[in-house]
C-alpha positions in Angstrom: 1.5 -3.3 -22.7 3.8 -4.5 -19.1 0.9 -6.6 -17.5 2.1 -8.3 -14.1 0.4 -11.2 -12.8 0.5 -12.4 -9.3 0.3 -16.1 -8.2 0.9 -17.0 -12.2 1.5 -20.4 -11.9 -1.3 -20.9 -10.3 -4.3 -22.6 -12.1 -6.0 -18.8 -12.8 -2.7 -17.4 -13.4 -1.1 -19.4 -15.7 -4.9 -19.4 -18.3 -4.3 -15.7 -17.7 -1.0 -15.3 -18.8 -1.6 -17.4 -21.7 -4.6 -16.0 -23.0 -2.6 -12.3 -22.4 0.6 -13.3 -23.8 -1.8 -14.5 -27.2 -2.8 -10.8 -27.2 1.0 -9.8 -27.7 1.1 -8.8 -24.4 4.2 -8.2 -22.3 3.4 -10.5 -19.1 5.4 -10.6 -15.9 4.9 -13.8 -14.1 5.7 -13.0 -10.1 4.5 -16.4 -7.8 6.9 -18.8 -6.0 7.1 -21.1 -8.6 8.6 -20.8 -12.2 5.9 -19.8 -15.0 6.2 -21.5 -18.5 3.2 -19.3 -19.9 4.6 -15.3 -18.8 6.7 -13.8 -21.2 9.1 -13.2 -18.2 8.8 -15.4 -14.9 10.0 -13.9 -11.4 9.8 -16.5 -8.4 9.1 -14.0 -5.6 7.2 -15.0 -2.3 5.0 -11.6 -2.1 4.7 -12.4 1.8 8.2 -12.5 2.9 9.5 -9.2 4.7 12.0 -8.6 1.3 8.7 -8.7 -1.6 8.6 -4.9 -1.5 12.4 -4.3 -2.3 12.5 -7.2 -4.8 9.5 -5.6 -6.8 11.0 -1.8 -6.6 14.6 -3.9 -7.9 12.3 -5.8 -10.4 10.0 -2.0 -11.3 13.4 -0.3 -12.2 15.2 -3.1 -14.2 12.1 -4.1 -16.3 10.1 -1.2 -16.3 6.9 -0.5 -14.3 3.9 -2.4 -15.4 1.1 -0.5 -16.6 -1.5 -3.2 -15.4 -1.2 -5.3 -12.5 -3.5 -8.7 -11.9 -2.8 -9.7 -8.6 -4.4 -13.3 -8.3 -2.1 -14.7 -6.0 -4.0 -16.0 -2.6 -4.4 -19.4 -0.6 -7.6 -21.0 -1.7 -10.0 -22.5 0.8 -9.6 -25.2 2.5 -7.3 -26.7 5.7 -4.8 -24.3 7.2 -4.4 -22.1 10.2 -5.3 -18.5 10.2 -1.6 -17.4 10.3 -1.0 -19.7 6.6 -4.2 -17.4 4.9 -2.8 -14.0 6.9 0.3 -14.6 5.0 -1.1 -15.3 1.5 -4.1 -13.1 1.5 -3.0 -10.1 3.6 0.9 -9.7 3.7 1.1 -10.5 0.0 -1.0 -7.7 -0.5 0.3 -5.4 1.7 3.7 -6.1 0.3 2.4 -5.6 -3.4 1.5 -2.2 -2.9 4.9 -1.1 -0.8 6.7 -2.2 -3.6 4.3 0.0 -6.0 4.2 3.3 -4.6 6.8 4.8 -6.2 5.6 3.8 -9.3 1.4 2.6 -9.2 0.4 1.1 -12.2 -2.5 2.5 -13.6 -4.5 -0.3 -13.2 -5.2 -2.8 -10.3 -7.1 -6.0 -10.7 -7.9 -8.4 -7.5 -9.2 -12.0 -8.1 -11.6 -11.4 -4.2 -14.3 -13.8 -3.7 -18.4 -14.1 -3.4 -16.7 -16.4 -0.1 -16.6 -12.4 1.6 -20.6 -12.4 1.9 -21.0 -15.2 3.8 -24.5 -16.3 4.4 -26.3 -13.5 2.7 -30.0 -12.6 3.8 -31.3 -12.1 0.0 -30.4 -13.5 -3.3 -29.0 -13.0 -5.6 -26.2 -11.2 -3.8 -25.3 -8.0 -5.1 -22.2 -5.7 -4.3 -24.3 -3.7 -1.6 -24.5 -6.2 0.3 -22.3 -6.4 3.9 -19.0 -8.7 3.6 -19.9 -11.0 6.8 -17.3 -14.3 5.9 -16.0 -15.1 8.9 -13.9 -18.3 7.7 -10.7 -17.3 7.0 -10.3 -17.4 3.1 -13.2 -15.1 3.2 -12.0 -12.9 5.9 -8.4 -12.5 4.7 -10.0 -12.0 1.1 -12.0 -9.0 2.8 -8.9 -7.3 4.3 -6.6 -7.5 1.1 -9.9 -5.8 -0.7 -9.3 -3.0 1.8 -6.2 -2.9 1.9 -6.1 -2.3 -1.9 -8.9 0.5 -1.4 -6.7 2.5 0.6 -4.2 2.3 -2.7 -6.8 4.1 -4.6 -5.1 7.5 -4.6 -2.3 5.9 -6.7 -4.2 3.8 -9.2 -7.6 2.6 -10.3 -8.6 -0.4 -8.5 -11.1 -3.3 -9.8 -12.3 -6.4 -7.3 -13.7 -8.9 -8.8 -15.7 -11.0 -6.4 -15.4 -14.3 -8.2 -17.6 -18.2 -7.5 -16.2 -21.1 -7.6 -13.7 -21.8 -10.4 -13.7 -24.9 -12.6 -11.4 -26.3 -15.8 -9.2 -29.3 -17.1 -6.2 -28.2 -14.2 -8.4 -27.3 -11.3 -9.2 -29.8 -8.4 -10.6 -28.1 -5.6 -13.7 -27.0 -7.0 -17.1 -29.3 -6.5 -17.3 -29.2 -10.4 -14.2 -30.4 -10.6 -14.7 -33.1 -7.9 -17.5 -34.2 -9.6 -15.8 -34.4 -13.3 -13.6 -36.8 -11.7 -16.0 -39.2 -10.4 -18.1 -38.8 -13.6 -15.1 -40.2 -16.1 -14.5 -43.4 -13.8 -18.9 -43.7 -14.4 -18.6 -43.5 -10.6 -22.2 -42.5 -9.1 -22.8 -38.7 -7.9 -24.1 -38.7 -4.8 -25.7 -35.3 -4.1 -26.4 -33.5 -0.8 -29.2 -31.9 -0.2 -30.9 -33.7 -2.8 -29.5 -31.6 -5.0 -31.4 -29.2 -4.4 -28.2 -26.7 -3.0 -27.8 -23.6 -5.1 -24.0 -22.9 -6.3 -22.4 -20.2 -8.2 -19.6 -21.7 -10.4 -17.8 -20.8 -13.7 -15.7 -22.0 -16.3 -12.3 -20.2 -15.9 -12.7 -19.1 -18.8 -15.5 -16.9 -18.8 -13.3 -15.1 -15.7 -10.2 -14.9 -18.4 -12.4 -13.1 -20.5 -14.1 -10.4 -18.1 -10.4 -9.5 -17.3 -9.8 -8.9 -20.7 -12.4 -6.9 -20.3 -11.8 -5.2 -17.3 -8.3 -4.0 -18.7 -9.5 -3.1 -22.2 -12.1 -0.6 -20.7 -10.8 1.8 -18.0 -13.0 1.9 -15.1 -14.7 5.2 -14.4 -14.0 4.9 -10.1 -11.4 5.1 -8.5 -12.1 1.7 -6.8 -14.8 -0.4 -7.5 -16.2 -4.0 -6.6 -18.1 -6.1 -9.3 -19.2 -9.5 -8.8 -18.7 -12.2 -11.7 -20.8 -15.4 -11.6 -23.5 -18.0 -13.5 -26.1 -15.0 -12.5 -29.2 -17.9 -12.1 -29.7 -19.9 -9.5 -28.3 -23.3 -10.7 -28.7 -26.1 -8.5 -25.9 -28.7 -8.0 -28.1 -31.3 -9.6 -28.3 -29.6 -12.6 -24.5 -29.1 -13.0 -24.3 -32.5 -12.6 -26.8 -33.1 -15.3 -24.3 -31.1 -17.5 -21.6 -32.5 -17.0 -22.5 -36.0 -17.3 -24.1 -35.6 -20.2 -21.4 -33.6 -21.8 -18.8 -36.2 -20.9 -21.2 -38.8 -22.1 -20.6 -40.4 -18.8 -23.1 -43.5 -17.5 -22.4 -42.2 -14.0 -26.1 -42.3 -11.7 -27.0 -39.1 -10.5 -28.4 -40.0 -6.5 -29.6 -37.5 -4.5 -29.4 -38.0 -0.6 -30.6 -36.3 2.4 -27.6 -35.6 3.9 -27.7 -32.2 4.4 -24.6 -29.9 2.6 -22.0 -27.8 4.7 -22.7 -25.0 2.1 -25.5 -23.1 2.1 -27.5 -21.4 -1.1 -25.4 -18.9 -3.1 -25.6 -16.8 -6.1 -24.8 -13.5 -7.4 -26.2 -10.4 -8.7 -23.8 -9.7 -11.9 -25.8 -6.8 -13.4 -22.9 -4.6 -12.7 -20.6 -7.3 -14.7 -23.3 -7.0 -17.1 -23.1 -3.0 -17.3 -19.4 -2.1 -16.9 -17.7 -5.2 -18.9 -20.3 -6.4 -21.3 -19.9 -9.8 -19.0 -22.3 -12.4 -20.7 -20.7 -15.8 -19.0 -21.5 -19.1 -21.3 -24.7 -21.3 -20.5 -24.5 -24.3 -18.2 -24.3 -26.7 -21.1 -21.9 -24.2 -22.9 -19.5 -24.4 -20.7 -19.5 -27.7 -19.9 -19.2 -29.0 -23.3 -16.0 -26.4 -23.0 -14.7 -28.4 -20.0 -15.5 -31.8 -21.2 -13.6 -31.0 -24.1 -10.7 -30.0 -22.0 -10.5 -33.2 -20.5 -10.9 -35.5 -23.2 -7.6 -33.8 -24.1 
């Protein structure tokens, strides 16, 4: 199987293609640097005016793919709208010019839980209205529908994904944490720890796309949320990880209130349509703690 992954040497991209090209799977690395883990790597910027002619150029010299993953996007953090237009909207856009002629089969889009916002209930399920208004959320929210208008070409599959951690990551609070925890640096926790985050090993997320391309989805497009499915609060993934790193780092809670706010999802539809059964807390971060130590 021709499986194309956008953004591939990124930190979900590059797992991805590994774990893929294990399978004996043909993988097609597009992103704007040079992948060592796809089979074949294309440096491509999928927002420049050209993407869509490089990719038809690329569709009849390779072959078209049969399954394409597109996780390429600009993560949260600094930037002006303009920078996350680009990644998150013209990429997308551009992907799907270049595919018309001849649509893969299959569409996967890494979204994110970022698109609810604040949501009035928890957990948050996939009915509920996209309100992000920062602009990783927002420009996450148009390439979704962007992608449902593509729908009359090929099945499409979001997957609304948390916060990402694993040995490679650093943006993620996990992450930030893991680092302070092998120096035995304290954890000072906002909120008193008592904030509520959704957050996965990458791995379980490698897995549900497995998934997701082994089993063909019965909608034309569809939106499933992946996450921890409890409500896990940051104290207790700090817990985990210190005592999976055997770290002597002091756990301190403080008042100081978060800039987050509570937020967890509803995977019952994960659950029903992949089989998605993400590790336990401690699970997976005995599987990260590994990854470190090496």
């Amino acid at each position: 199987m021709n499986i194309w992954i956008t953004g591939c040497s990124g930190f979900l991209g590059t797992r991805l293609a590994r774990h893929l090209a294990a399978k004996q799977f043909h993988v097609t690395g597009l992103s704007r640097r040079k992948s060592d883990a796809a089979s074949h790597s294309v440096q491509i910027d999928l927002a420049k005016r050209e993407a869509p002619r490089l990719i038809e150029k690329l569709v009849a010299e390779t072959g078209a793919p049969e399954v394409v993953i597109h996780a390429a996007s600009r993560q949260p953090g600094s930037g002006e709208l303009a920078d996350f237009v680009d990644a998150n909207v013209h990429s997308t856009s551009n992907l799907m010019e270049g595919l018309t002629q001849d649509p893969p089969r299959l569409i996967i889009y890494t979204s994110t839980l970022s698109v609810y916002g604040r949501p009035a209930l928890l957990p948050v399920d996939e009915s509920a209205p996209a309100g992000g208004t920062l602009p990783y959320g927002a420009t996450k929210r148009w390439g979704e529908q962007m992608l449902e208008t593509f729908a009359r070409y090929s099945k499409i599959v979001v997957l609304r994904l948390p916060s990402l951690y694993g040995a490679g990551q650093k943006d993620s609070f996990v992450d930030g944490l893991a680092r302070l925890a092998k120096r035995g640096e304290p954890l000072e926790l906002f909120s008193r720890g008592e904030l509520i985050r959704d957050a996965l090993h990458v791995s379980d997320v490698v897995n549900a796309i497995d998934k997701c391309i082994a089993r063909r989805p019965d909608n034309a497009f569809s939106i499933v949320n992946l996450g921890c499915g409890k409500p896990i609060k940051t104290i207790e993934y700090a817990e985990a990880l210190v005592n999976a790193l055997g770290s002597n780092s002091a756990i301190i809670p403080v008042d100081r209130k978060a800039s987050y706010f509570d937020l967890y999802a509803d995977i019952t539809a994960a659950q029903r349509r992949l089989a998605f059964v993400p590790m336990s807390l401690a699970d997976s971060m005995k599987v990260y703690a590994d990854e470190l130590r090496t």
